[in-house]
DSSP file (Angstrom, degrees, kcal/mol; ACC not computed):
  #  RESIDUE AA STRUCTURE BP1 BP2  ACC     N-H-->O    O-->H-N    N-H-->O    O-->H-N    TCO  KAPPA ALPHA  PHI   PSI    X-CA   Y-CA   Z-CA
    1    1 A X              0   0    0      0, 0.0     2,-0.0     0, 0.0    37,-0.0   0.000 360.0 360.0 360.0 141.4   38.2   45.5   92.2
    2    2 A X        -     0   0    0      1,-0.1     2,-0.7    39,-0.0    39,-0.1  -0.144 360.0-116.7 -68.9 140.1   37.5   44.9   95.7
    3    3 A X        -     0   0    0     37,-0.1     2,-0.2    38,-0.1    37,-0.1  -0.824  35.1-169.3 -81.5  98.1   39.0   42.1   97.6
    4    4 A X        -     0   0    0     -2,-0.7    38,-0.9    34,-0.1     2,-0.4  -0.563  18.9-119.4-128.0 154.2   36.4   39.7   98.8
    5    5 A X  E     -aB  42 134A   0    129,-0.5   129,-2.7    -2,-0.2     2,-0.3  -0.862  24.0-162.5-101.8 118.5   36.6   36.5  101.5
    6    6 A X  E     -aB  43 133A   0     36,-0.5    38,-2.0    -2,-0.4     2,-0.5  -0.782  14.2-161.4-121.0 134.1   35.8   32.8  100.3
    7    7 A X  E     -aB  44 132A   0    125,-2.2   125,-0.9    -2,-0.3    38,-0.2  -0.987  15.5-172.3 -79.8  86.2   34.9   29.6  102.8
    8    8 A X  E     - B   0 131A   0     36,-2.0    38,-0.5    -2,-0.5     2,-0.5  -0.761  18.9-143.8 -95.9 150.3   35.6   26.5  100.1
    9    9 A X        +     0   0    0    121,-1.2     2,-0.4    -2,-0.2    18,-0.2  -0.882  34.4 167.6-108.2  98.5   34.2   23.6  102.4
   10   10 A X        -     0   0    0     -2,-0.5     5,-0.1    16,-0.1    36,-0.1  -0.976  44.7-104.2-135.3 110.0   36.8   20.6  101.4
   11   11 A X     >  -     0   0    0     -2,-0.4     4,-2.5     1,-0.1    39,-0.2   0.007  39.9-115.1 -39.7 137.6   37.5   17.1  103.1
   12   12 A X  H  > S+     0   0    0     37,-2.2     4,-1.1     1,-0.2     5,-0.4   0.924 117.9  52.9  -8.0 -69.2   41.2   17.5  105.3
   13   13 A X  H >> S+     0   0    0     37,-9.4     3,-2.5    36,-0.3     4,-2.0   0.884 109.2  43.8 -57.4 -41.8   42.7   14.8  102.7
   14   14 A X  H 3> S+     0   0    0      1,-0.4     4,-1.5    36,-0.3     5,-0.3   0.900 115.0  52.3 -72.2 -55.0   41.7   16.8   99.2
   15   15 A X  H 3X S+     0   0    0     -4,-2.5     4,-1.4     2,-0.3    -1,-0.4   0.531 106.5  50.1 -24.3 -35.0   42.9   20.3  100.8
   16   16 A X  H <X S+     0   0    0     -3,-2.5     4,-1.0    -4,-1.1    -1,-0.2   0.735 113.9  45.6-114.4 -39.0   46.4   19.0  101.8
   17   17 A X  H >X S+     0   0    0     -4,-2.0     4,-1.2    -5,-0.4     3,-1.2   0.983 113.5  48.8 -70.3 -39.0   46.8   17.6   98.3
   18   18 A X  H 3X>S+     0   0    0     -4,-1.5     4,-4.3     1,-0.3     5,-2.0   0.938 115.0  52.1 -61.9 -62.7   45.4   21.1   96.9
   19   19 A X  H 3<5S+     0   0    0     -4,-1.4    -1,-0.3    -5,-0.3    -2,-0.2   0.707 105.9  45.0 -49.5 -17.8   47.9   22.5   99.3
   20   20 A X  H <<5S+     0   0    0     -3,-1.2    -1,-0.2    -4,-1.0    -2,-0.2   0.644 116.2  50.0-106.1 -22.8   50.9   20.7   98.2
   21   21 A X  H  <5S-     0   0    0     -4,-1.2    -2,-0.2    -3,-0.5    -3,-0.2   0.761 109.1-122.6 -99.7 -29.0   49.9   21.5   94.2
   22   22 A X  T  <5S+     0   0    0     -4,-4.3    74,-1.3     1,-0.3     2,-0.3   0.888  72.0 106.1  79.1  43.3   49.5   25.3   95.1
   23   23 A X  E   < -E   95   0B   0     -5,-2.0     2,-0.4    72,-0.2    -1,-0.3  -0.949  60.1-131.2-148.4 169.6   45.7   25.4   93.8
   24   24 A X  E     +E   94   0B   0     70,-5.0    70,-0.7    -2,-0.3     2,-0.5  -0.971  21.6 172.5-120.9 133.7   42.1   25.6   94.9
   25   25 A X  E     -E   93   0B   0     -2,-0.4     2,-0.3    68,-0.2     3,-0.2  -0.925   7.0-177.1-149.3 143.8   39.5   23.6   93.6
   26   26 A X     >  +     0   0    0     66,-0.6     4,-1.0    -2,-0.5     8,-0.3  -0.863  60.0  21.0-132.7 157.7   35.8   23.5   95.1
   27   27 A X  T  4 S-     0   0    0     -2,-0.3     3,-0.5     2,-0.2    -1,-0.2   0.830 132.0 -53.6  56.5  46.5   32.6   21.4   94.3
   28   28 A X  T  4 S-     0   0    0      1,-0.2    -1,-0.2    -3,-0.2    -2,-0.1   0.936 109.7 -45.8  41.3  66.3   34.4   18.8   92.8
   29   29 A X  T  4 S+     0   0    0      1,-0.2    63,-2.1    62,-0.1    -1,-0.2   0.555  89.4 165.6  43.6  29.2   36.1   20.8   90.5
   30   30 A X     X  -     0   0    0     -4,-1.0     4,-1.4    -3,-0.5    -4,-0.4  -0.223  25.7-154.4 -40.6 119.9   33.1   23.0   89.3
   31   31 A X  H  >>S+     0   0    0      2,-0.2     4,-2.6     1,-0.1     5,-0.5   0.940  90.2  69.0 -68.9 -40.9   33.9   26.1   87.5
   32   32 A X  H >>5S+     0   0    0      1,-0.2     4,-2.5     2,-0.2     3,-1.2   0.979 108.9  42.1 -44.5 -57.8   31.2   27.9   88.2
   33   33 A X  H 345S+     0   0    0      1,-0.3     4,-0.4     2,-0.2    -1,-0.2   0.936 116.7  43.7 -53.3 -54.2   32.6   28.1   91.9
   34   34 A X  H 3<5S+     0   0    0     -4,-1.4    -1,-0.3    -8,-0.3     3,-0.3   0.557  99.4  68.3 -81.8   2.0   36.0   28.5   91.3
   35   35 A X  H <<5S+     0   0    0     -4,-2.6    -1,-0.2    -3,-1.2    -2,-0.2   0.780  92.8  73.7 -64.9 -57.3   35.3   31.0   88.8
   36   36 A X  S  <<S+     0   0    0     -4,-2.5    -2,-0.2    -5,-0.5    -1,-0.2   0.616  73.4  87.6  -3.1 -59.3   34.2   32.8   91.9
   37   37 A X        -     0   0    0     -4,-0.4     2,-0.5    -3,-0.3    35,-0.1  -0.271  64.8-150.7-108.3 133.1   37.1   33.5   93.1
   38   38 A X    >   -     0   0    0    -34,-0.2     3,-2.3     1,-0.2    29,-0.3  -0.981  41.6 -87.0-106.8 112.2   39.5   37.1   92.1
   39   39 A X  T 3  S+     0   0    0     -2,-0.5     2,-0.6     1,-0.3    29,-0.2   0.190 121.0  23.1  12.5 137.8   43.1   37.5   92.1
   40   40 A X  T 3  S+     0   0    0     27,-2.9    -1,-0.3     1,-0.1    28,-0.1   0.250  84.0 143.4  70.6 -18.6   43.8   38.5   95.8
   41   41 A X    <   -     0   0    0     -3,-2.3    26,-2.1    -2,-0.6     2,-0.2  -0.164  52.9-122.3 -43.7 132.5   40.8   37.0   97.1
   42   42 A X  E     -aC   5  66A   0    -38,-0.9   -36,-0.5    24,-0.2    24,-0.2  -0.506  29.6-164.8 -67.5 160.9   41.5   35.4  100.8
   43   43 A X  E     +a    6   0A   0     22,-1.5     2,-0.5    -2,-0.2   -36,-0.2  -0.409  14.7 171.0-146.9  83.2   40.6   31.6  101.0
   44   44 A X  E     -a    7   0A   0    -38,-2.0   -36,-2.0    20,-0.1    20,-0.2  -0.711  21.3-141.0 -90.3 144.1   40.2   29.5  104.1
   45   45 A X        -     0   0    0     18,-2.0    18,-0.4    -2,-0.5    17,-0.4  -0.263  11.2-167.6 -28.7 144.8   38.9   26.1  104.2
   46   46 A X        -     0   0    0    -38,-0.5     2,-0.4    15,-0.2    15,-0.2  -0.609   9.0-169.9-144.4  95.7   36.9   24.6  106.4
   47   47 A X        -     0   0    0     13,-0.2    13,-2.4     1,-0.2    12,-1.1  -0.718  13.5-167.1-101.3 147.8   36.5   20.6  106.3
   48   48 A X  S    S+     0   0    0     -2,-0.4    10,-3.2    11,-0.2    11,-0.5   0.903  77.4  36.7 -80.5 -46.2   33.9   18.9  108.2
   49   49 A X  B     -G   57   0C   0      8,-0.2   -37,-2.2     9,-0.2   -36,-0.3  -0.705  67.2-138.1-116.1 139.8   35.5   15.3  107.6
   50   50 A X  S    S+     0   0    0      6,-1.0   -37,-9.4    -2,-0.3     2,-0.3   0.994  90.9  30.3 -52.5 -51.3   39.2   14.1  107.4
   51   51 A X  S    S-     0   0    0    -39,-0.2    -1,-0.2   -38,-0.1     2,-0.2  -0.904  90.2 -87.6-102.2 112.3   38.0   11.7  104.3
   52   52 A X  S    S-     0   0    0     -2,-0.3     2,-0.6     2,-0.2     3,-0.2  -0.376  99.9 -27.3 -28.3 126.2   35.7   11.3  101.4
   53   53 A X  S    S+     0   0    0      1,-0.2    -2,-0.1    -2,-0.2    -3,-0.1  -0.515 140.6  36.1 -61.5 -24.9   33.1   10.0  102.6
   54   54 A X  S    S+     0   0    0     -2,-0.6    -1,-0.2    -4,-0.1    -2,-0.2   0.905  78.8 134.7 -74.6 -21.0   33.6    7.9  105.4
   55   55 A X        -     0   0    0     -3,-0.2     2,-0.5     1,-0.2     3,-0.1   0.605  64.9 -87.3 -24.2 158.5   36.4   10.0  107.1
   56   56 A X        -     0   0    0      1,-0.1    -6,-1.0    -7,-0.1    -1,-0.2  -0.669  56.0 -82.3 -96.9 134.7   36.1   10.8  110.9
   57   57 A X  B     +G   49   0C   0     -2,-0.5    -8,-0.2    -8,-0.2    -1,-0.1   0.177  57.5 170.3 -21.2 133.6   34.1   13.8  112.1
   58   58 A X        -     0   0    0    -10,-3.2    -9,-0.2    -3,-0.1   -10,-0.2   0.681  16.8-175.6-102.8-108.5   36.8   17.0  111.7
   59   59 A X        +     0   0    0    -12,-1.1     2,-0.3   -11,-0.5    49,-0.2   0.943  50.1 136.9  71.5  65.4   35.0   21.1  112.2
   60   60 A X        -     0   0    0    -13,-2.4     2,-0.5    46,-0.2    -1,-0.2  -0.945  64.1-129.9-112.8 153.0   38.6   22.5  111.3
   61   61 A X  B     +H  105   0D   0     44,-1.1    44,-1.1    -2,-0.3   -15,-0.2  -0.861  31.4 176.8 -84.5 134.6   40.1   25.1  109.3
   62   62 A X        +     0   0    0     -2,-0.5     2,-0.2   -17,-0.4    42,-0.1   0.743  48.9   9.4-124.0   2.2   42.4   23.4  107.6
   63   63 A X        -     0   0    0    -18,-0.4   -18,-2.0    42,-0.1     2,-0.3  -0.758  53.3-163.6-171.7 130.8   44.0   25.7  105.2
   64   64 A X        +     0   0    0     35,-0.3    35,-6.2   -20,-0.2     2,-0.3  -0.927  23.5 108.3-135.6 158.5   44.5   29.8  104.1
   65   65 A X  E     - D   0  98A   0     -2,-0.3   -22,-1.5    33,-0.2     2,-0.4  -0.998  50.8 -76.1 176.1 172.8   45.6   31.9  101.6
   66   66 A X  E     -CD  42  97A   0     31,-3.0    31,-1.4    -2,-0.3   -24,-0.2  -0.947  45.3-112.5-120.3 144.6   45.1   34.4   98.7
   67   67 A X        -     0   0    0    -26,-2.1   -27,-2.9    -2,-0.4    29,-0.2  -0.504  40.4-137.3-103.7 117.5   44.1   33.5   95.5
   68   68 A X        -     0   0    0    -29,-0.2    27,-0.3     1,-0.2   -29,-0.1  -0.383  29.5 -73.2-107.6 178.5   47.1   34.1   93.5
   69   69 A X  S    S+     0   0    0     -2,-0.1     2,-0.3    25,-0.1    -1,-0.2   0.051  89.4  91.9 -65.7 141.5   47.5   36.1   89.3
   70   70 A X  S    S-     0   0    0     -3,-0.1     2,-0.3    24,-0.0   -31,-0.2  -0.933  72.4-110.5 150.0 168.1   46.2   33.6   87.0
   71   71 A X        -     0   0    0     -2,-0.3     2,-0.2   -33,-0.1    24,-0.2  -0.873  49.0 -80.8-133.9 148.0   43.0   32.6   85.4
   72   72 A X        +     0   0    0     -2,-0.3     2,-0.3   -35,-0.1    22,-0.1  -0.442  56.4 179.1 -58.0 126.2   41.0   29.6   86.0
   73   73 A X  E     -F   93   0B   0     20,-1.0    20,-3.5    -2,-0.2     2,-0.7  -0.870  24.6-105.9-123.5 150.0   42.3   26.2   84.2
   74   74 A X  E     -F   92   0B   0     -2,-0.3    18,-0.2    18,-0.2    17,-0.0  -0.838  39.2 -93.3-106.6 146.6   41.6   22.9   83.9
   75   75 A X        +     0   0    0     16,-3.1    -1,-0.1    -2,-0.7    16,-0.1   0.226  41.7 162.8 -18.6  98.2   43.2   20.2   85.2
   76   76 A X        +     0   0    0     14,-0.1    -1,-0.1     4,-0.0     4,-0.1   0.872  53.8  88.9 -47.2 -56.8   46.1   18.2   83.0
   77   77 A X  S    S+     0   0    0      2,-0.0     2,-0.0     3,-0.0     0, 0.0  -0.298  84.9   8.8 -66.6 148.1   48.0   16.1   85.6
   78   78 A X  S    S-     0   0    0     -2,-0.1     2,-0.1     2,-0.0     3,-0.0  -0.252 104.3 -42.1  81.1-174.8   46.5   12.4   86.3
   79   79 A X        -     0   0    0      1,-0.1     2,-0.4    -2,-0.0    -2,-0.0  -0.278  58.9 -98.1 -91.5 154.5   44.4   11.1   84.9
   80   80 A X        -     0   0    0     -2,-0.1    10,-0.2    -4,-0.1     2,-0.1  -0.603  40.6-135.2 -68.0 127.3   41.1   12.2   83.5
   81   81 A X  E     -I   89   0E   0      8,-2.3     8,-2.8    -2,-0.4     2,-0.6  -0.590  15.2-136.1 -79.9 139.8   38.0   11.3   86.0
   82   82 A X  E     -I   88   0E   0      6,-0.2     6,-0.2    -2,-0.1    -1,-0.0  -0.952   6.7-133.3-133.6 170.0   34.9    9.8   84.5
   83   83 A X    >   -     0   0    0      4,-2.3     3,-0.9    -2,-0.6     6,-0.0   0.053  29.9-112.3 -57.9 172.8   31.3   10.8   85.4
   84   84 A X  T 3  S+     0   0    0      1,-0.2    -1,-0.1     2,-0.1    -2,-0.0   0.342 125.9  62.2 -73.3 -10.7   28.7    7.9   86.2
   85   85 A X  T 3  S-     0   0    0      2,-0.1    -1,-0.2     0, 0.0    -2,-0.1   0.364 124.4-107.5-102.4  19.8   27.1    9.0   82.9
   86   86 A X  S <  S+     0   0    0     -3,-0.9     2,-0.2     1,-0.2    -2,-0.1   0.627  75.4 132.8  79.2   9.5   31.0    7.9   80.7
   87   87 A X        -     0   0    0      2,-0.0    -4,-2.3     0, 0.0     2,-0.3  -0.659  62.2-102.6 -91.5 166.1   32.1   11.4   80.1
   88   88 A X  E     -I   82   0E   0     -2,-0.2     2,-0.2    -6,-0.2    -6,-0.2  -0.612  33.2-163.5 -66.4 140.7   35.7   12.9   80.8
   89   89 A X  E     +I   81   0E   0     -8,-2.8    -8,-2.3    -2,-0.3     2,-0.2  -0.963  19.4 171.1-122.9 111.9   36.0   14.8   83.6
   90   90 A X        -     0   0    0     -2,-0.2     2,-0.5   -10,-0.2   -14,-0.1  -0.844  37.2-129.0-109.4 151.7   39.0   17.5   84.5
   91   91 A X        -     0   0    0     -2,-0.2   -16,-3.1   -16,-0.1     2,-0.9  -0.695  24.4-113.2-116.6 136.4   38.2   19.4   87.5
   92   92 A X  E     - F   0  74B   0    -63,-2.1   -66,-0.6    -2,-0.5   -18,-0.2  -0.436  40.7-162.0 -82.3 124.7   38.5   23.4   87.0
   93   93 A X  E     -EF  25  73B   0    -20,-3.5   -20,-1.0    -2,-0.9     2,-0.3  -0.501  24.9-162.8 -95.9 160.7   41.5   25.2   89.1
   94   94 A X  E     -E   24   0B   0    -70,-0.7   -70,-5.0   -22,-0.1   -22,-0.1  -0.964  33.0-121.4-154.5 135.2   42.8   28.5   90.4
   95   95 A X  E     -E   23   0B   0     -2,-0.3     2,-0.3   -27,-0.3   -72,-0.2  -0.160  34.1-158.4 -73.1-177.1   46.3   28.7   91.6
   96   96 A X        -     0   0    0    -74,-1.3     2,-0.7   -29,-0.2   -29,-0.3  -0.916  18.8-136.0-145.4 146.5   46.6   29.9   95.8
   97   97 A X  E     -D   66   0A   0    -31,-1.4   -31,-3.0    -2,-0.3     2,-0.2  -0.961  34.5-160.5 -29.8  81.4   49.3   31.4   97.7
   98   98 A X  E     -D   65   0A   0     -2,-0.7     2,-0.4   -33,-0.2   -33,-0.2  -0.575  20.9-124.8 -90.6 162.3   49.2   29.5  100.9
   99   99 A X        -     0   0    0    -35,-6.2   -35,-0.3    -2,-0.2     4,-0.0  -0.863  23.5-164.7 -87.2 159.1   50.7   30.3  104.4
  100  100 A X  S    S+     0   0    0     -2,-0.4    -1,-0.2   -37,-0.1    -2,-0.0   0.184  81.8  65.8 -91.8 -15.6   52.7   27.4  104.9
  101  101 A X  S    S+     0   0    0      2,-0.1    47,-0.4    47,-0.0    -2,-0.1   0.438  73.1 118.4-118.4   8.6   52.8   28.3  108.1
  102  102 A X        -     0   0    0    -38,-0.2     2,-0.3    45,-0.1    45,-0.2   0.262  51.5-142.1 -43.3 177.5   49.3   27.9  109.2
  103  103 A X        -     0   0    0     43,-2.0   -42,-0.1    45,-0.1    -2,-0.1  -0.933  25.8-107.0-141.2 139.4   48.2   25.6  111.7
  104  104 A X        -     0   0    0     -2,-0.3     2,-0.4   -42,-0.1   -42,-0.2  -0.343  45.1-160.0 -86.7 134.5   44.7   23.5  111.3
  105  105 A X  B     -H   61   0D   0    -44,-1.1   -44,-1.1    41,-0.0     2,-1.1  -0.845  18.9-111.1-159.4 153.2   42.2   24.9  113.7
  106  106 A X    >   -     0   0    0     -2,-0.4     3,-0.9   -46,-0.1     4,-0.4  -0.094   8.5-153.8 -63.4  87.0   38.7   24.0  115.6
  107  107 A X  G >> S+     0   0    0     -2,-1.1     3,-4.8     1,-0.2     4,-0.6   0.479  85.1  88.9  14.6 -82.9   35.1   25.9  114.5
  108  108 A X  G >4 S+     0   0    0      1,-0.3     3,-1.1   -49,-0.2     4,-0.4   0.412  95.0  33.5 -18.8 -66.3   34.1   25.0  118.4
  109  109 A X  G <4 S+     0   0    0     -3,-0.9    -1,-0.3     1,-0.3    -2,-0.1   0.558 110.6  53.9 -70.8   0.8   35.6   28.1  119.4
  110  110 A X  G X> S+     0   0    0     -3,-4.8     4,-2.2    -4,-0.4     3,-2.1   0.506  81.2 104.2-103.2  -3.9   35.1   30.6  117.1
  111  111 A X  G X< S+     0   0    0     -3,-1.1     3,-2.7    -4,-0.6     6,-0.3   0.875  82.5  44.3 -36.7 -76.2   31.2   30.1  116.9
  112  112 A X  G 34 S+     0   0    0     -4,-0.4    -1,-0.2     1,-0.3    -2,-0.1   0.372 113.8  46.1 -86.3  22.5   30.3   32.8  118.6
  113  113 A X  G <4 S+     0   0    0     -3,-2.1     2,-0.3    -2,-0.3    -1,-0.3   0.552  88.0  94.0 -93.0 -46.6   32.4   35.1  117.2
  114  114 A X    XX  -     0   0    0     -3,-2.7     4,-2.4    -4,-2.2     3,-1.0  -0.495  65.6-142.4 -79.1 132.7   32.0   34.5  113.6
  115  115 A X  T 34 S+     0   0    0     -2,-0.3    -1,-0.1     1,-0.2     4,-0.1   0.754  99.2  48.5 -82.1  11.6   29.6   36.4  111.8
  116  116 A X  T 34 S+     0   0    0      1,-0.1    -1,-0.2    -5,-0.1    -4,-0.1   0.636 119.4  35.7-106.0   2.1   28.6   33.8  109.9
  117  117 A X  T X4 S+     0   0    0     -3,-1.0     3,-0.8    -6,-0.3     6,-0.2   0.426 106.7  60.6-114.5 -20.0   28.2   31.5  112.4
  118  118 A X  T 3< S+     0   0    0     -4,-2.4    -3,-0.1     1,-0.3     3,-0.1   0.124  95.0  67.0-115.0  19.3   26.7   33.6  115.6
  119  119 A X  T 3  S+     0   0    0      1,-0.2     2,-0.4    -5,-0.1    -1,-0.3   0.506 110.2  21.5-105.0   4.9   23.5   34.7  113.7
  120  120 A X    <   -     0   0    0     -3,-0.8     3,-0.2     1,-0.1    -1,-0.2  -0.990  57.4-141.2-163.0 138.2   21.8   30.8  113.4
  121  121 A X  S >  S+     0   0    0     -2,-0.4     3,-0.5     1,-0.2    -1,-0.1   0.558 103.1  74.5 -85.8  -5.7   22.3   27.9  115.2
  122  122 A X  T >   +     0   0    0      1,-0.2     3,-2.5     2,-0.1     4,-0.3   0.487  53.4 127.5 -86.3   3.6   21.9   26.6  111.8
  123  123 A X  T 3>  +     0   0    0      1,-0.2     4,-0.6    -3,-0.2     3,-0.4   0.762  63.8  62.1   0.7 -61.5   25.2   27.6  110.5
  124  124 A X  H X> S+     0   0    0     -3,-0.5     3,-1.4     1,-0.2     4,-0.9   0.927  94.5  73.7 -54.3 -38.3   26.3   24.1  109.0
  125  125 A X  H X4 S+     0   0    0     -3,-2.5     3,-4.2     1,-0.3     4,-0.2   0.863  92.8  42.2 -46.0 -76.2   23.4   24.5  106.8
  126  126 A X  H >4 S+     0   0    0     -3,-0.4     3,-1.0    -4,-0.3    -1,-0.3   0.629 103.1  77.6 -43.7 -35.7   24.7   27.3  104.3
  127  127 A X  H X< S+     0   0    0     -3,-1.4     3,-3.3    -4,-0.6    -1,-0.3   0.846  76.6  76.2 -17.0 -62.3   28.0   25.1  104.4
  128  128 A X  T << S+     0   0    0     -3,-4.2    -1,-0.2    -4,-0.9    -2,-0.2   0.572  75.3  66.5 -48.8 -20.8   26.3   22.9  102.1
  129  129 A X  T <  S-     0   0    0     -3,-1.0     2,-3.0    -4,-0.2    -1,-0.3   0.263 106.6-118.6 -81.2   0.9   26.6   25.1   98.6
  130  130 A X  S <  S+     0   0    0     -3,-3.3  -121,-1.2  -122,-0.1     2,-0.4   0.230  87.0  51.6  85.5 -50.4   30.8   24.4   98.8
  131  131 A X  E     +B    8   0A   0     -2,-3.0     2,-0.3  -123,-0.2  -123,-0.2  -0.972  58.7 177.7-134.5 158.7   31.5   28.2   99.1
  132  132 A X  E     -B    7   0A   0   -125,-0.9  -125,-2.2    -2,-0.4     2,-0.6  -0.888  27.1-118.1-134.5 139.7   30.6   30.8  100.9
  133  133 A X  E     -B    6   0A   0     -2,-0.3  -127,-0.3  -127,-0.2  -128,-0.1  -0.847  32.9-157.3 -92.5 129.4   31.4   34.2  101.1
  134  134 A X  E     -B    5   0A   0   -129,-2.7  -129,-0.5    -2,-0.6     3,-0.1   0.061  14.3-105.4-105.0 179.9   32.7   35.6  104.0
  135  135 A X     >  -     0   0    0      1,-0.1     4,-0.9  -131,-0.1    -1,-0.1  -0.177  27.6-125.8 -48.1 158.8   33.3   38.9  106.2
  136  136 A X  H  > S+     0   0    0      2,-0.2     4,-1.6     3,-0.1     5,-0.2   0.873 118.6  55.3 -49.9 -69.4   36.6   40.7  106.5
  137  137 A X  H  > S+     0   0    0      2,-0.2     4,-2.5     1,-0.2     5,-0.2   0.842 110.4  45.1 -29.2 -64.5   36.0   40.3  110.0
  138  138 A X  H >> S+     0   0    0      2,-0.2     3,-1.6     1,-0.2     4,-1.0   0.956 106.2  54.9 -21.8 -89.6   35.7   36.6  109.5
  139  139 A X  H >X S+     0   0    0     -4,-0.9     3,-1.4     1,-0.3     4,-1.3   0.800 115.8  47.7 -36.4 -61.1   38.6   36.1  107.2
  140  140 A X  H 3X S+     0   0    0     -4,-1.6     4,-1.9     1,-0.3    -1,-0.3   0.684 106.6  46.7 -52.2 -41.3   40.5   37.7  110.1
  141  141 A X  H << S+     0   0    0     -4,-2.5    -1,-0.3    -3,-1.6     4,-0.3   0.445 117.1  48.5 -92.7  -5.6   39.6   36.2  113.0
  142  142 A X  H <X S+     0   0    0     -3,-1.4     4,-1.1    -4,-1.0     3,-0.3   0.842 111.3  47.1 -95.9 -44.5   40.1   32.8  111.2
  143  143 A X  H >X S+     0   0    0     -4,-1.3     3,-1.0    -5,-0.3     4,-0.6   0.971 112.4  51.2-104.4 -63.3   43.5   33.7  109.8
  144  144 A X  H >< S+     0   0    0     -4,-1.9     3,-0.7     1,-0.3    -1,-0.2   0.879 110.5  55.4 -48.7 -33.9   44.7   35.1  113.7
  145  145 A X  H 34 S+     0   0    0     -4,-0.3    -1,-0.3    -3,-0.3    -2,-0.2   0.889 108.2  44.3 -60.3 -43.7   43.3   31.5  115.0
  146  146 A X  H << S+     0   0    0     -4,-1.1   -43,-2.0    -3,-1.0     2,-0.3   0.249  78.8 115.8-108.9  33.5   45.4   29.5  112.7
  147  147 A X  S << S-     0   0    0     -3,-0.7   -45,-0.1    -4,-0.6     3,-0.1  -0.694  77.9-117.6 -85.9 140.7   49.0   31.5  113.2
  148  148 A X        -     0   0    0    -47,-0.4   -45,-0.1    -2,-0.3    -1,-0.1  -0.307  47.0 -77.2 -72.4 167.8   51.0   28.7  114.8
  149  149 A X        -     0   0    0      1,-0.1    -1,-0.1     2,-0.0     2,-0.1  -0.254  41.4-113.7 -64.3 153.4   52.1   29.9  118.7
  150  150 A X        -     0   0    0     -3,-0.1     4,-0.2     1,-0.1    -1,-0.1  -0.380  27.6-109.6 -84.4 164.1   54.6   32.0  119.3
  151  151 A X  S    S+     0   0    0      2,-0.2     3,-0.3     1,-0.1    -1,-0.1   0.656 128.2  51.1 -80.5  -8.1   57.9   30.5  121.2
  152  152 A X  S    S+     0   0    0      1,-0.2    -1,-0.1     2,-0.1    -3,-0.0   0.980 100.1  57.3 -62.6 -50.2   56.2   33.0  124.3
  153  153 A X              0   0    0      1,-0.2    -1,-0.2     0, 0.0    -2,-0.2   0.593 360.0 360.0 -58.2 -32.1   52.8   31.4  123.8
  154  154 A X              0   0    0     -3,-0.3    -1,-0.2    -4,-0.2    -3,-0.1   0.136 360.0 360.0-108.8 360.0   54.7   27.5  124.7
């Protein structure tokens, strides 16, 4: 099966926790979305906002990796969420392989670069569905942005 490139769009804070557990989870735990997702699959982030919801305005990457062997589960740990209509809610997961050694970095520059960004001035729009799938190109040019500096580069 072919290796395909994922965009999850995920506030800063929820990512860093996602990051620290060694999973992905997208659309407030949706399955359908994280079902998405293949063994091997890249995954960057991209959060608009630090916080849910008020956090202050972001436009990073904030985190990549490949979607590591495993099946999509749902959540154990914590506590059970519930919905606004009283049901349980466990939000469905897929473990990740992150670099660790990434570094968070800004959209601004990569606009015109990206192909998913340098056909529309409407970009953000398509954002709104939680995933997207991306280019190779993409995935690359994202990943090369958020390799920390070399000790030449300071």
């Amino acid at each position: 099966m072919a290796i395909r490139y994922w965009l999850g769009v995920v506030q800063r804070e929820h990512v860093l926790r996602g990051v620290s557990l060694g999973i992905a989870q997208l659309n407030h735990g949706s399955r359908s979305s994280i079902s998405r997702l293949g063994e091997s699959d890249g995954l960057v982030y991209y959060s608009p906002k630090t916080s849910f919801p008020d956090g202050e305005r972001l436009r990073e990457f904030t985190a990549i990796g490949r979607v590591a062997a495993g099946e999509v589960y749902q959540a154990t740990d914590g506590p059970a969420m519930t919905t606004a209509s009283g049901e349980t809610f466990r939000p469905w997961r897929r473990r990740v392989d992150y670099d660790h050694a990434a570094v968070a970095a800004p959209i601004g520059p990569l606009l015109p670069v990206l192909d998913f960004t340098s056909a529309s001035s409407n970009w953000g729009f398509q954002l709104r569905r939680g995933l997207i799938e991306l280019s190779r190109h993409d995935f690359d040019v994202i990943r090369e942005q958020m390799r920390p500096p070399s000790a030449d580069d300071r």
